[in-house]
N, C-alpha and C positions, 0 to 999 in steps of 0.2 A: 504494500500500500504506500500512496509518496503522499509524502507533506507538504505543505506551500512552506515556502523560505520567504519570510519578509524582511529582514532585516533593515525595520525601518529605523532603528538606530544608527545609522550610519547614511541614512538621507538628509538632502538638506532642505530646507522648507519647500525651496523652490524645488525640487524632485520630488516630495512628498505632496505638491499640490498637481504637479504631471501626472504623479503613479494614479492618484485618486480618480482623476479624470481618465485614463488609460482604463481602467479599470469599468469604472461607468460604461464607455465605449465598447467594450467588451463585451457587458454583460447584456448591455441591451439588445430584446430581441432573442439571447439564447435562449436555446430549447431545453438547455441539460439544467438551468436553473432559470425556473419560472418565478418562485418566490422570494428573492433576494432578499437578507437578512443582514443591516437596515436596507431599506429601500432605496434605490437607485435615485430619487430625486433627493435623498437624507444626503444622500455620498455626494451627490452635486454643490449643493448648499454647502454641505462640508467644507468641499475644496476650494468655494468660490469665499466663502466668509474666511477659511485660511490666508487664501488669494488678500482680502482686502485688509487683512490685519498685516500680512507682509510687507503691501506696500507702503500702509502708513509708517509701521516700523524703519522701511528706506528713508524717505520723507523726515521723520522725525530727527535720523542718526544724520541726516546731510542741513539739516536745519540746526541743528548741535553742534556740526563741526564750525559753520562757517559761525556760529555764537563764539563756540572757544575761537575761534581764530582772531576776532574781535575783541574777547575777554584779552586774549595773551599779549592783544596790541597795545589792549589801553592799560597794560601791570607793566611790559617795560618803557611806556610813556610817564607814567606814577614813578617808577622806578629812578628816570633820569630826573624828576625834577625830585624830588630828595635825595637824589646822590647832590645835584647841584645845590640844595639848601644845606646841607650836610656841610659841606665844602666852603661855602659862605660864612657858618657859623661856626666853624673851625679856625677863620681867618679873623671874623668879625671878635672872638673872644678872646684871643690870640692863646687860644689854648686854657682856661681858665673851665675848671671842674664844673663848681656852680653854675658858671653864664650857661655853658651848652644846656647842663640838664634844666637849664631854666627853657630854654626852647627845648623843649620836648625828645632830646636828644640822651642816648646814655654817651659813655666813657669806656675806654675799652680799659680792661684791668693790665697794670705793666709789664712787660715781659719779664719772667723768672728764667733763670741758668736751669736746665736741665740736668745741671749734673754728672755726676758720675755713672756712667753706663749700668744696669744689671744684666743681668746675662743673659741670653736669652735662652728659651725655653721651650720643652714642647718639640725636639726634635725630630722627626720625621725623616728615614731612607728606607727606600722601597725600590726595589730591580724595577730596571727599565726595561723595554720592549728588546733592546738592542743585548748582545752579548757585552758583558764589562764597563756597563752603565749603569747607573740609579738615580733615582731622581730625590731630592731634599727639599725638606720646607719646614719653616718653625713659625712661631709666634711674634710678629714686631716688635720691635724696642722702641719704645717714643724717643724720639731724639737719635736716634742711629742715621747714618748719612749713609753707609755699606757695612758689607759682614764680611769678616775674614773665615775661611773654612778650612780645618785642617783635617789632617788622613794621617791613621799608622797602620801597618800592615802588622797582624796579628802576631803580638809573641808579649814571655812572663813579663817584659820592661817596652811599653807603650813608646815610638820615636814618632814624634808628633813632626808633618810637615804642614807647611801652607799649602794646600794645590789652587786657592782661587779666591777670587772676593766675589759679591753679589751686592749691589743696590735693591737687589728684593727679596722678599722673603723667602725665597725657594732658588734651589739651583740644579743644573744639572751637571754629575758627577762620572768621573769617565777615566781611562787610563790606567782600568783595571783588568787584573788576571781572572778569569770565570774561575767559580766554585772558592778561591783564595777568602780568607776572612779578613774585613778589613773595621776599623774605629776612624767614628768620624766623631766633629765636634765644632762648635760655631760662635763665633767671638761677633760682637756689636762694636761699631766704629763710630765714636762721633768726634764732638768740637771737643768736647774732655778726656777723650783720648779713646783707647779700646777698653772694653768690657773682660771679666773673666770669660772665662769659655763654656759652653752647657756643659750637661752631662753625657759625656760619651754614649757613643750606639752603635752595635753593631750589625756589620751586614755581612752575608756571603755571596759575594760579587753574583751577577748573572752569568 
C-alpha cells in the first residue's frame, strides 16, 4: 500500500499556496474521489486567503525596510550633531568637569596603567588537519599587545624554546615530528613588559 509524502515542512509559503491549488486542479472532476474531505472550494479559499496574507506580509516587510532605512538616516544625522555639540563643549569649557556635565554631557573616567601582565590562561592545543600541526588558542589578557609561544620536546628537564608570537589569541603550531610528545606554553606581551607563562600542555604531534 503507498502513502502520500507531503513534506510540507520544507515548503515555502509560496509552494504551499501552488501545491494547494495543484491539488484543487487535480481533484476536480475525478472519479476515484467524489467526496473530497475538506471540500474543494475549502482548499481554494484556503490557498487564496494564504495567497492574501503572503502578500500583505511582502508589502508590510518592504514598507519596514525603507522605514528603517529612514530611521538609520535620521540616528547618524542625530548622531553628527552631538558629536558636533560634544566637541563644542569640550572646547567651550576648556575641559572643566562641572561645565560639561552641566550641559548634559558625562566625562570619560582617566586612563589607568594596566599593569603588570597575568598570564594567561585557559590553554588550548589540539592536532590539526595536517601531519605535525596543531592548532592553539587561550583566553585574552587585557592589555597584551602579542603572545610569545614556547615549545619543549618531551623529556625529565622541560628546554623551553620560542617558536613564535601571535597578536591573537590563537595560533597555528607546526614544525613538528608526528606521534613525538611535545609542551607548549604562552606568555602575554604588553607596555609593562611580558607576563609569566600559563601552564604547560601537552600534545602528541599529529
Amino acid at each position: 500500500m503507498s502513502l502520500i509524502k507531503l513534506g510540507l515542512q520544507t515548503l515555502s509559503v509560496a509552494d504551499k499556496i501552488q501545491f494547494g491549488r495543484q491539488i484543487v486542479q487535480a481533484m476536480t472532476d475525478n472519479p476515484n474521489f467524489p467526496t473530497p474531505t475538506p471540500t474543494l472550494p475549502k482548499l481554494s479559499e484556503g490557498s487564496l486567503e494564504l495567497e492574501d496574507a503572503y502578500n500583505n506580509a511582502q508589502a508590510a516587510r518592504q514598507a519596514a525596510k525603507a522605514r528603517t532605512s529612514v530611521q538609520d538616516d535620521r540616528a547618524v544625522e542625530l548622531d553628527w550633531f552631538i558629536t558636533q555639540m560634544a566637541l563644542y563643549v569640550e572646547s567651550a569649557s576648556d575641559g572643566d568637569k562641572a561645565k560639561i556635565e552641566s550641559a548634559g554631557f558625562s566625562v570619560r573616567n582617566p586612563a589607568t596603567p594596566v599593569g603588570a601582565l597575568p598570564a594567561p590562561v585557559d590553554l588550548q592545543v589540539a592536532p590539526s588537519e595536517h601531519a605535525g600541526t596543531a592548532d592553539a588558542s587561550w583566553k585574552p589578557v587585557r592589555g597584551a599587545k602579542a603572545y610569545a609561544i614556547e615549545r619543549a620536546e618531551d623529556a625529565p628537564a622541560l628546554d623551553w624554546a620560542v617558536i613564535g608570537t601571535s597578536t591573537k589569541k590563537e595560533a597555528t603550531l607546526n614544525s613538528m615530528v608526528s606521534r613525538s610528545k611535545y609542551w607548549f606554553r604562552v606568555a602575554a606581551i604588553g607596555a609593562a613588559g611580558q607576563s609569566a607563562y600559563s601552564e604547560p600542555v601537552p600534545l602528541y604531534a599529529p
